[in-house]
Biopython code that builds the backbone (N, CA, C, O; Angstrom):
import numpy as np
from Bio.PDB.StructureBuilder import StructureBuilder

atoms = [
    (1, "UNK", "N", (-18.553, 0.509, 11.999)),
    (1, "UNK", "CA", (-18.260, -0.845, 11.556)),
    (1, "UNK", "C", (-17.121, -1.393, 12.410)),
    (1, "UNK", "O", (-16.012, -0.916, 12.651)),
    (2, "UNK", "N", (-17.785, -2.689, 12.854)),
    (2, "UNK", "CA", (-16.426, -2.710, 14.090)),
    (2, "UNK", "C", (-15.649, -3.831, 13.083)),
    (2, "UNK", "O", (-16.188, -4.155, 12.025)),
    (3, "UNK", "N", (-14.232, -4.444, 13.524)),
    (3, "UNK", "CA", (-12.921, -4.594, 12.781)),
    (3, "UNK", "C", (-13.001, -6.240, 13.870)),
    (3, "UNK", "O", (-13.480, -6.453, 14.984)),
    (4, "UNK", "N", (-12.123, -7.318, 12.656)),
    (4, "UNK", "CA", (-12.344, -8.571, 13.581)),
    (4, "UNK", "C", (-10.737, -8.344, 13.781)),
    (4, "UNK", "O", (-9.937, -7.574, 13.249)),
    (5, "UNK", "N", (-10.612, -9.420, 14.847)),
    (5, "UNK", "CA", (-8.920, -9.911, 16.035)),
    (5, "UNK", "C", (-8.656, -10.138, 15.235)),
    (5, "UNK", "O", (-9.359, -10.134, 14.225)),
    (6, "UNK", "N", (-7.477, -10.451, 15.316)),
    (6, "UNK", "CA", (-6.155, -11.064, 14.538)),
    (6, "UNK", "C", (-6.618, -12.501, 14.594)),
    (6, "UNK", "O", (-6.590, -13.085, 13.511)),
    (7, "UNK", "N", (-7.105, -13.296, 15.804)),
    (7, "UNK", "CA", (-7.574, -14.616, 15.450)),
    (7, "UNK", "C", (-8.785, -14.974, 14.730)),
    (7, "UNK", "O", (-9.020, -16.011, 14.109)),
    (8, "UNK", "N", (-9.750, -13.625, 14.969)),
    (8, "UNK", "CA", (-11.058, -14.078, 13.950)),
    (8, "UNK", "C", (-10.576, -13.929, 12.391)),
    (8, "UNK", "O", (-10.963, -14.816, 11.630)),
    (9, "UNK", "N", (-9.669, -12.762, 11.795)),
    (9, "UNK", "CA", (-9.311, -12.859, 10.862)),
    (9, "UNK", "C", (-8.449, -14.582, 10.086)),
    (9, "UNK", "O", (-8.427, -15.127, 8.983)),
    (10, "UNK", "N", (-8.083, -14.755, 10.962)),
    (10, "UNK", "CA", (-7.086, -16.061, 10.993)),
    (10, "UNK", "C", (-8.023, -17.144, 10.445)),
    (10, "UNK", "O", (-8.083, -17.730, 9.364)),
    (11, "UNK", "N", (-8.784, -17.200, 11.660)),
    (11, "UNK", "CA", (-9.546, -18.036, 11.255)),
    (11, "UNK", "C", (-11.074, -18.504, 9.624)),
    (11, "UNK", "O", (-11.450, -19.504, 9.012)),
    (12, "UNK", "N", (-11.392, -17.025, 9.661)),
    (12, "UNK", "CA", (-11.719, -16.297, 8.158)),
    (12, "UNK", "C", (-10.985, -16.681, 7.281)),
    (12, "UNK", "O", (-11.631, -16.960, 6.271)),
    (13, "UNK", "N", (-9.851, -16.843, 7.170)),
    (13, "UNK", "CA", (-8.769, -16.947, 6.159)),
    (13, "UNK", "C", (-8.419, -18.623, 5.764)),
    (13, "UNK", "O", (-7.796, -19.202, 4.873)),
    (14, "UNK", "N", (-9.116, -18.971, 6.840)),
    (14, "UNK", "CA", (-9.220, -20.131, 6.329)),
    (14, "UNK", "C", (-10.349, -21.071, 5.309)),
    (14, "UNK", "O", (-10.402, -22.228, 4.891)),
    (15, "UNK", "N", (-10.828, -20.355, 5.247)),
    (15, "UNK", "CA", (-11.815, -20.099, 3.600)),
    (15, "UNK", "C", (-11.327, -19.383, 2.534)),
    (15, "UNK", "O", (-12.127, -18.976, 1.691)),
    (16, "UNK", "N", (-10.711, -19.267, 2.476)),
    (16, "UNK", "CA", (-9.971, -18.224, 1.744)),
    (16, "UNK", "C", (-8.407, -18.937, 1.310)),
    (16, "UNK", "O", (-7.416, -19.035, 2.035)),
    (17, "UNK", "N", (-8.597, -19.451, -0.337)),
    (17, "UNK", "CA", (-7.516, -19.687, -0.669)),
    (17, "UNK", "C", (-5.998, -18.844, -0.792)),
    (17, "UNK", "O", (-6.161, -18.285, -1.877)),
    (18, "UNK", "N", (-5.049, -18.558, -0.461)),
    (18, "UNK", "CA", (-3.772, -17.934, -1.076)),
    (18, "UNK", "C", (-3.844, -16.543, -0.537)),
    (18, "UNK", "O", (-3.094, -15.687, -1.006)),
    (19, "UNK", "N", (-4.686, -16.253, 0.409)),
    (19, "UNK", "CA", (-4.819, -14.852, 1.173)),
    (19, "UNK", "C", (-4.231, -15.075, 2.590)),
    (19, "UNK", "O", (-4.490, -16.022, 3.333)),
    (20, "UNK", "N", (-3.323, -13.948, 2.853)),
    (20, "UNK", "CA", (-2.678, -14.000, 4.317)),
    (20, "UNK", "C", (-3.186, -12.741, 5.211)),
    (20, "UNK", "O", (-3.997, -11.914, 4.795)),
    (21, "UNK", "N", (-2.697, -12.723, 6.270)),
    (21, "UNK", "CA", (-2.864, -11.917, 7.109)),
    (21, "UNK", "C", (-1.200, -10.878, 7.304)),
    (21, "UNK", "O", (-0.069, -11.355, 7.397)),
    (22, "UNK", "N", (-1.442, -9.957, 7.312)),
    (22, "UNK", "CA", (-0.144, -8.912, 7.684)),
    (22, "UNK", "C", (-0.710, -7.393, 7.305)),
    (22, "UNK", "O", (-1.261, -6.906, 6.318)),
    (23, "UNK", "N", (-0.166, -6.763, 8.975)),
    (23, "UNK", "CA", (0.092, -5.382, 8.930)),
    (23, "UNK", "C", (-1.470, -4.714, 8.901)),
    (23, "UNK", "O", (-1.784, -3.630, 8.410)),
    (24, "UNK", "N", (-2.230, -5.562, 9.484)),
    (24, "UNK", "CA", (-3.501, -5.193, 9.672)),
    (24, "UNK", "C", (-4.747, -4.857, 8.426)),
    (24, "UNK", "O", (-5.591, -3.965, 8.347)),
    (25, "UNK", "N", (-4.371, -6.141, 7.442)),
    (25, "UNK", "CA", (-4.712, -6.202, 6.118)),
    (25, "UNK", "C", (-4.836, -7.685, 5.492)),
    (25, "UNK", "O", (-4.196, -8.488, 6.170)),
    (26, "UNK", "N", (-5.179, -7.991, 4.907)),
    (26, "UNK", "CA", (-5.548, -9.221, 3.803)),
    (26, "UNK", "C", (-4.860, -9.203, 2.585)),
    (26, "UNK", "O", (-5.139, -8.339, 1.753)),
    (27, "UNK", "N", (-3.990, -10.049, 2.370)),
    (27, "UNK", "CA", (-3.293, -9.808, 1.290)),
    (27, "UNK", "C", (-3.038, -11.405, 0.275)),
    (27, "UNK", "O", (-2.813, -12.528, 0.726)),
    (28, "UNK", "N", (-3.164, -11.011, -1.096)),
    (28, "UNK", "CA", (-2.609, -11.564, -2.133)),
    (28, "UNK", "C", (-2.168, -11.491, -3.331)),
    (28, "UNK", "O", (-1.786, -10.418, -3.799)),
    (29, "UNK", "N", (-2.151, -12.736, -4.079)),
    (29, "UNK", "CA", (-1.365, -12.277, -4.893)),
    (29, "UNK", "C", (-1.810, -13.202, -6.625)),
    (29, "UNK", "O", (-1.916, -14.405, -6.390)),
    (30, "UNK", "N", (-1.973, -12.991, -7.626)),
    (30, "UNK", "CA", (-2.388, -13.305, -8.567)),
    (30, "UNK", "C", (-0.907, -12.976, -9.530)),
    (30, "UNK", "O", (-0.081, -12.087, -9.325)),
    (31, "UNK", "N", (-0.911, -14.185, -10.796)),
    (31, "UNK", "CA", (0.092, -14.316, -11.660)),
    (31, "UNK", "C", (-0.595, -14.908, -13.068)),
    (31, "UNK", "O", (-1.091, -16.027, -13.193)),
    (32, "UNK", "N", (-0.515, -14.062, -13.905)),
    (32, "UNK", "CA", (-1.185, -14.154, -15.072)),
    (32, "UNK", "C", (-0.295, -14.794, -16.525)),
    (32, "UNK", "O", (0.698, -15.520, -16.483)),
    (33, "UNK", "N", (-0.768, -14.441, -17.366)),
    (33, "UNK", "CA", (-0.195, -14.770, -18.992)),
    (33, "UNK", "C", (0.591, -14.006, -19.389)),
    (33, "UNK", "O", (1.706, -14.282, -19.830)),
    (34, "UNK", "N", (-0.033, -12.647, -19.250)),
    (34, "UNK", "CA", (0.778, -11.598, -19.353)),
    (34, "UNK", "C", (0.213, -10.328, -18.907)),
    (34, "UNK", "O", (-0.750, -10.224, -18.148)),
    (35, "UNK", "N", (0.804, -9.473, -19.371)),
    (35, "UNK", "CA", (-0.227, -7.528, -18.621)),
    (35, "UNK", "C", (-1.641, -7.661, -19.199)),
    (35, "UNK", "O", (-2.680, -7.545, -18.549)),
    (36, "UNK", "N", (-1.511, -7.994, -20.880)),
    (36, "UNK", "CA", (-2.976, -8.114, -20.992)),
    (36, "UNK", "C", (-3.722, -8.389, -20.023)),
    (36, "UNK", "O", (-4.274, -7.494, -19.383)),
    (37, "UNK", "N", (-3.899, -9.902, -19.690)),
    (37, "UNK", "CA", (-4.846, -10.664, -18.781)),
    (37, "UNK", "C", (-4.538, -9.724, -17.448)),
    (37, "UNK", "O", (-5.547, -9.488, -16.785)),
    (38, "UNK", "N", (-3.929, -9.441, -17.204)),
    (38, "UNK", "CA", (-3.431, -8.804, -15.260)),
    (38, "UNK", "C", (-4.405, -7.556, -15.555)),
    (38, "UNK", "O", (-5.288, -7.541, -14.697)),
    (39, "UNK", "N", (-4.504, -6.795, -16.223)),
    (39, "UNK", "CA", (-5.243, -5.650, -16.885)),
    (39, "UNK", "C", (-7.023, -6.101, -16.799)),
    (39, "UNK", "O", (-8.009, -5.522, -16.344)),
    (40, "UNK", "N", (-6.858, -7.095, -17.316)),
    (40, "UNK", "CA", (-8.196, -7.603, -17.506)),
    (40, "UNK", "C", (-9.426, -7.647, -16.378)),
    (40, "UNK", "O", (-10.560, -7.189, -16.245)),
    (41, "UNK", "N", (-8.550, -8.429, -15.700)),
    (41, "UNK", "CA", (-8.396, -8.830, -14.300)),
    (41, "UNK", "C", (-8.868, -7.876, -13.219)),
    (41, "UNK", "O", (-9.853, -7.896, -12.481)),
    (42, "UNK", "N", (-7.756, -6.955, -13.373)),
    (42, "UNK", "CA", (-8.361, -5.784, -12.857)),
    (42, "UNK", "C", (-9.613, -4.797, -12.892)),
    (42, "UNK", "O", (-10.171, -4.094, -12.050)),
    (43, "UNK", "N", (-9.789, -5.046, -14.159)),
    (43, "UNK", "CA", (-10.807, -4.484, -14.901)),
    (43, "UNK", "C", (-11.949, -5.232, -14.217)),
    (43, "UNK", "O", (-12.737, -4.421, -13.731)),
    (44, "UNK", "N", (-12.261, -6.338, -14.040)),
    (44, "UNK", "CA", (-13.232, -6.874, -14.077)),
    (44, "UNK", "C", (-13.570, -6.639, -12.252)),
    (44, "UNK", "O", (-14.657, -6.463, -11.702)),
    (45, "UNK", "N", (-12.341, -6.714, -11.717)),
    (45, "UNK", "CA", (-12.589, -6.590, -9.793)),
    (45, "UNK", "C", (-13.151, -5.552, -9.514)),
    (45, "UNK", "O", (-13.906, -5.423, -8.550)),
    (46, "UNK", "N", (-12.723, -4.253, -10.702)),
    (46, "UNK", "CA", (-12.939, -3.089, -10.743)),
    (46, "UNK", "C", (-14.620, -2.529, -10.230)),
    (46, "UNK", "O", (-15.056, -1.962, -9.227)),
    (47, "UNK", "N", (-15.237, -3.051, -11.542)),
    (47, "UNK", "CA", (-16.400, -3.251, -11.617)),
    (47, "UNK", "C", (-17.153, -3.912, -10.191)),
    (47, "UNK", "O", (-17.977, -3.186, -9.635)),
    (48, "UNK", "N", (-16.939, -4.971, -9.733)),
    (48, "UNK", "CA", (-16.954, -5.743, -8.992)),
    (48, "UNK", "C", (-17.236, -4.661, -7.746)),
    (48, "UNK", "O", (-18.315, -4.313, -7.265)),
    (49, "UNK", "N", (-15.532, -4.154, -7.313)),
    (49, "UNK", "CA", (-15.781, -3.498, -5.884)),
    (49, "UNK", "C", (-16.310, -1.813, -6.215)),
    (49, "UNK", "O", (-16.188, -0.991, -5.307)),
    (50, "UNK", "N", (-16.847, -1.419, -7.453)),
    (50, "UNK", "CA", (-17.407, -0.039, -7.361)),
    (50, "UNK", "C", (-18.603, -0.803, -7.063)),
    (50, "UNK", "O", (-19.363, -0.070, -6.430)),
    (51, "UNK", "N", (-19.072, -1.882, -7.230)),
    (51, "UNK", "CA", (-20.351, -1.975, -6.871)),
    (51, "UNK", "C", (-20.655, -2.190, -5.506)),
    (51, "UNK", "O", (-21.751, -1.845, -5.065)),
    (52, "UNK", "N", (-19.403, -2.972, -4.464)),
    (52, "UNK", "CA", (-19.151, -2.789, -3.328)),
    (52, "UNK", "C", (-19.395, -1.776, -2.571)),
    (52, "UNK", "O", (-20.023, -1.755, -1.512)),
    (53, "UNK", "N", (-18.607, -0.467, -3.436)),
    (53, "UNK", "CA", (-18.522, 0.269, -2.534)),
    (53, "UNK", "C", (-16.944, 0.427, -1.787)),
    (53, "UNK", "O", (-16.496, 1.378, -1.146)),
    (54, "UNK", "N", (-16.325, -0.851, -2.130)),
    (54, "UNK", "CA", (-15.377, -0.841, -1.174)),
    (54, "UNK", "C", (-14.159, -1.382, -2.076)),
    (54, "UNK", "O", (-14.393, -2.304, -2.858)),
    (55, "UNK", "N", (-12.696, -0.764, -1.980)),
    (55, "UNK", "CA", (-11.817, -0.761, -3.010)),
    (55, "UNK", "C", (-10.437, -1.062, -2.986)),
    (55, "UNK", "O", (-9.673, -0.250, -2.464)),
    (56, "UNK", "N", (-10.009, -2.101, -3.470)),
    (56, "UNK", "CA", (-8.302, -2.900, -3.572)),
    (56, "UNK", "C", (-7.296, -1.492, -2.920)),
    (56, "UNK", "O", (-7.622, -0.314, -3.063)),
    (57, "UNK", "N", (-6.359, -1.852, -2.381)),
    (57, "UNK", "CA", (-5.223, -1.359, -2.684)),
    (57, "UNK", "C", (-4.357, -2.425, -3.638)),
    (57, "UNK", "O", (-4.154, -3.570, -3.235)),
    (58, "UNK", "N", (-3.832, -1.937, -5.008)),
    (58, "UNK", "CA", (-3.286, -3.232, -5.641)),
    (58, "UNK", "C", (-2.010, -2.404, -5.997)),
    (58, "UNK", "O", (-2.049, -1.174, -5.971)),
    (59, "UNK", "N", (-1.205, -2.894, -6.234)),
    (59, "UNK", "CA", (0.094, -2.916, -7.064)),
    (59, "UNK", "C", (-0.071, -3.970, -8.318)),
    (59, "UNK", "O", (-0.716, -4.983, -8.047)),
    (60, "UNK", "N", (0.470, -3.842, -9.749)),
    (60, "UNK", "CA", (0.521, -4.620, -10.935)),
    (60, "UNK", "C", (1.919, -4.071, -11.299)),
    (60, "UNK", "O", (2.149, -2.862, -11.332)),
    (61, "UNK", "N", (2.948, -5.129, -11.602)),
    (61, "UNK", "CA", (3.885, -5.464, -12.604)),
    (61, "UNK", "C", (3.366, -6.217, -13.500)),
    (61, "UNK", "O", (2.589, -7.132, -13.229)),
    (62, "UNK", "N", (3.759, -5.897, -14.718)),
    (62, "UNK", "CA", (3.712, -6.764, -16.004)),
    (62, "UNK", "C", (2.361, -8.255, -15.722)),
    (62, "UNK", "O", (1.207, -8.095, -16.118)),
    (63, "UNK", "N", (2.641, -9.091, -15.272)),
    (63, "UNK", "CA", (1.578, -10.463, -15.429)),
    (63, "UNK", "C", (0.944, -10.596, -13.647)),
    (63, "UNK", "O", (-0.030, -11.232, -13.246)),
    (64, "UNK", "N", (1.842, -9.809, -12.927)),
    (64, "UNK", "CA", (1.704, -10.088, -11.537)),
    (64, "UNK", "C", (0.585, -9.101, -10.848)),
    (64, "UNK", "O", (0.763, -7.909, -11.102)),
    (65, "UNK", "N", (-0.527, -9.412, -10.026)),
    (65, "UNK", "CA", (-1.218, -8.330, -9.655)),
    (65, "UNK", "C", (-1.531, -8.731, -7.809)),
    (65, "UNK", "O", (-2.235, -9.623, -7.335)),
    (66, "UNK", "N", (-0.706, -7.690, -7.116)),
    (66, "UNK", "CA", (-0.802, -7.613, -5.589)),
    (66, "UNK", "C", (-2.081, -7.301, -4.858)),
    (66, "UNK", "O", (-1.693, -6.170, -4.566)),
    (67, "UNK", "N", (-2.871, -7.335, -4.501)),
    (67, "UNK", "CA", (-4.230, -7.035, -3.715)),
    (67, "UNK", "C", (-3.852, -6.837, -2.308)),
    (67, "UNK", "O", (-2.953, -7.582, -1.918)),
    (68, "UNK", "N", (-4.285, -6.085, -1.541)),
    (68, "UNK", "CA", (-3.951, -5.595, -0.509)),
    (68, "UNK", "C", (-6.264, -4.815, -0.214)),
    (68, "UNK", "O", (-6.975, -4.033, -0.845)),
    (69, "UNK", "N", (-6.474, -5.743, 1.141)),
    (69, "UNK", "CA", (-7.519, -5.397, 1.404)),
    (69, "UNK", "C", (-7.467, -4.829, 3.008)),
    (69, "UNK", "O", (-6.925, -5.500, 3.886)),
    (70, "UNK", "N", (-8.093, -3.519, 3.282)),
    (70, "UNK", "CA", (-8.254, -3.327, 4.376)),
    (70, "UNK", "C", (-9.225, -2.245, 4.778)),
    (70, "UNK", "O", (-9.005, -1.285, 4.040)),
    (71, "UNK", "N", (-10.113, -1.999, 5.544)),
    (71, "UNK", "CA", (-11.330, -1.087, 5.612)),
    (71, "UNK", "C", (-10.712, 0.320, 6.247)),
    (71, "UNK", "O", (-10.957, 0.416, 7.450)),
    (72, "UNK", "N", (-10.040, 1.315, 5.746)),
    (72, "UNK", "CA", (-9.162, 2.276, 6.255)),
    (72, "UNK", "C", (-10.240, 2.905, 7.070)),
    (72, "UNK", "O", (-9.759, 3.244, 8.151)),
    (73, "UNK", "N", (-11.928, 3.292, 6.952)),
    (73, "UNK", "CA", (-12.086, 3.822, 7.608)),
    (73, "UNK", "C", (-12.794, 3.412, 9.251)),
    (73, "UNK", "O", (-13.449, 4.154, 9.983)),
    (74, "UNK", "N", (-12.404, 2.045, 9.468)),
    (74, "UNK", "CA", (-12.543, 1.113, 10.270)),
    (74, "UNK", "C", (-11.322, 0.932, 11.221)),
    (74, "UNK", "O", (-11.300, 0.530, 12.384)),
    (75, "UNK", "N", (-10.241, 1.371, 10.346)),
    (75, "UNK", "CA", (-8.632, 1.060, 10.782)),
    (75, "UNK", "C", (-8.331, -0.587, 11.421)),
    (75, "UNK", "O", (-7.674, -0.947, 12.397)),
    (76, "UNK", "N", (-9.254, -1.502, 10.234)),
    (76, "UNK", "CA", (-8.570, -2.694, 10.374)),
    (76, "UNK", "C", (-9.095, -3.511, 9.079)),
    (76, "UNK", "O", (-9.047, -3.056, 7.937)),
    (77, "UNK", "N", (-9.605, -4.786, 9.424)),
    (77, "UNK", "CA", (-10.258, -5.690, 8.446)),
    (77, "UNK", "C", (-11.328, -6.108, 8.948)),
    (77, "UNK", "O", (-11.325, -6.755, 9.994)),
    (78, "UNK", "N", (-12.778, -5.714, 8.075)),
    (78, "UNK", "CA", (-14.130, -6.055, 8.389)),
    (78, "UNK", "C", (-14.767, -6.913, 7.129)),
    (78, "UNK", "O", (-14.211, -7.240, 6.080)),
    (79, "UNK", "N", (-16.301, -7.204, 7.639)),
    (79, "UNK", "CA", (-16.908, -8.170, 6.305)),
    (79, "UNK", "C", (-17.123, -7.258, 5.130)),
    (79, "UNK", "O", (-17.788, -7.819, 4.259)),
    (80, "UNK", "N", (-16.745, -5.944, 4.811)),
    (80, "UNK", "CA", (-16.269, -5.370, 3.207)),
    (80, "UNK", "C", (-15.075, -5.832, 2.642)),
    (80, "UNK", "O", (-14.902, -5.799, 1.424)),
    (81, "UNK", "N", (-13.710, -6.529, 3.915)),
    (81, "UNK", "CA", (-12.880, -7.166, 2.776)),
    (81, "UNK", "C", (-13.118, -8.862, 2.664)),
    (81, "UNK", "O", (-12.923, -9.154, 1.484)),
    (82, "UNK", "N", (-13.345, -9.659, 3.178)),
    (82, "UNK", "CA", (-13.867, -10.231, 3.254)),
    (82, "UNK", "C", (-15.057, -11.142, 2.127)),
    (82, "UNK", "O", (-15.080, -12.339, 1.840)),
    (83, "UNK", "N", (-16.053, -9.895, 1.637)),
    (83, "UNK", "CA", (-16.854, -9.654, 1.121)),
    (83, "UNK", "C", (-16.604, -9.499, -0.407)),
    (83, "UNK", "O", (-17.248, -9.951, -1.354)),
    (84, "UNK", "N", (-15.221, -8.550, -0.367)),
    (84, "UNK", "CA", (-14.901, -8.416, -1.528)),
    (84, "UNK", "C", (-13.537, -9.440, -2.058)),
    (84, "UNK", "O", (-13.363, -9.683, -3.252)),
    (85, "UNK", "N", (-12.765, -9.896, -1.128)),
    (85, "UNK", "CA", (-11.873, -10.845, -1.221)),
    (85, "UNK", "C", (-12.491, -12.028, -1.215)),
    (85, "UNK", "O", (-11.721, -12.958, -0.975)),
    (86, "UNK", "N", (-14.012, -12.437, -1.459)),
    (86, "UNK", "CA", (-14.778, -13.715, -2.100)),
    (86, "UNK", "C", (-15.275, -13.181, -2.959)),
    (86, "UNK", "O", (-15.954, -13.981, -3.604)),
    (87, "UNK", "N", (-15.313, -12.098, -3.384)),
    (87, "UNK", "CA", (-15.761, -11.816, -5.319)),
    (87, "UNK", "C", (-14.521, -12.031, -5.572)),
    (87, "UNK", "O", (-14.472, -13.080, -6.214)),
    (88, "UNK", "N", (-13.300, -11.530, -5.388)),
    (88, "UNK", "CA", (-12.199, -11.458, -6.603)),
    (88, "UNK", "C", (-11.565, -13.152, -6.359)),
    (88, "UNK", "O", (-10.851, -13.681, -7.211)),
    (89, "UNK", "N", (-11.815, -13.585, -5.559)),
    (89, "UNK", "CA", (-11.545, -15.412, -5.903)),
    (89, "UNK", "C", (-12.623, -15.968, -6.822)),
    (89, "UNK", "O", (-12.471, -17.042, -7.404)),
    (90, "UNK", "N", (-13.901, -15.090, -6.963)),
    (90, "UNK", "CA", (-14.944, -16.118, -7.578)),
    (90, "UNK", "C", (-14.450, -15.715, -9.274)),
    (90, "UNK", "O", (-14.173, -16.468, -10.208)),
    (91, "UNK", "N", (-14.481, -14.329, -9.195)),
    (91, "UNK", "CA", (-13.723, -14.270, -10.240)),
    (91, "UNK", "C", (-12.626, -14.901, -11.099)),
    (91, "UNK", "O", (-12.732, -15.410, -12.214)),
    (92, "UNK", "N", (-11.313, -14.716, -10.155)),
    (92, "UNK", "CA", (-10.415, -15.192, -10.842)),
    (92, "UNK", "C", (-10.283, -16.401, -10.323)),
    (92, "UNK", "O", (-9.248, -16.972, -10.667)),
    (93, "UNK", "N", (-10.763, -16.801, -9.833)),
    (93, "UNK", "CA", (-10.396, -18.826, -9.258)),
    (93, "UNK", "C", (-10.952, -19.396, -10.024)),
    (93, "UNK", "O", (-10.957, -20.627, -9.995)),
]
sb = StructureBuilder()
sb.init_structure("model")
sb.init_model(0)
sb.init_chain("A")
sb.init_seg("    ")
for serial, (resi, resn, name, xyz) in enumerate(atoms, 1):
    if name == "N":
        sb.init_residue(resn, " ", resi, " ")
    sb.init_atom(name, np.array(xyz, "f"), 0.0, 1.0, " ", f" {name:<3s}", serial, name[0])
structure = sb.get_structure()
């Protein structure tokens, strides 16, 4: 699976609401009601990328939930994050 430039990503990202580029990854960030909903949330992407195949790196504090996408065994960013960083906007957007 080959991995897009730093400018094809760039440009990708511009479909892509509130997602950045850094450190050879796709990253954002979601802010909820409280842990409940952030929990929820998760729960539901969960589902989502086992069906992918392909899986968040996230961090969660309390209402806040970090997403961190990158194809490790690609060693960059391909159309699995991509792919899966337009389910978890369809989701939670």
């Amino acid at each position: 699976m080959s991995t897009y430039s730093e400018k094809e990503i760039n440009d990708k990202l511009d479909q892509l609401e509130g997602w950045e580029y850094e450190d050879n990854a796709i990253h954002t960030a979601f802010e909820f009601e409280d842990f409940k909903e952030a929990f929820s949330a998760m729960t539901r992407i969960a589902f989502e990328a086992e069906k992918l195949q392909h899986h968040p790196d996230w961090h969660n504090v309390y209402n806040t939930l970090n997403i961190t996408l990158s194809t490790h065994d690609a060693g960059g960013v391909t159309d699995k994050d991509f792919e899966l960083a337009k389910v978890i906007d369809g989701l939670l957007g």
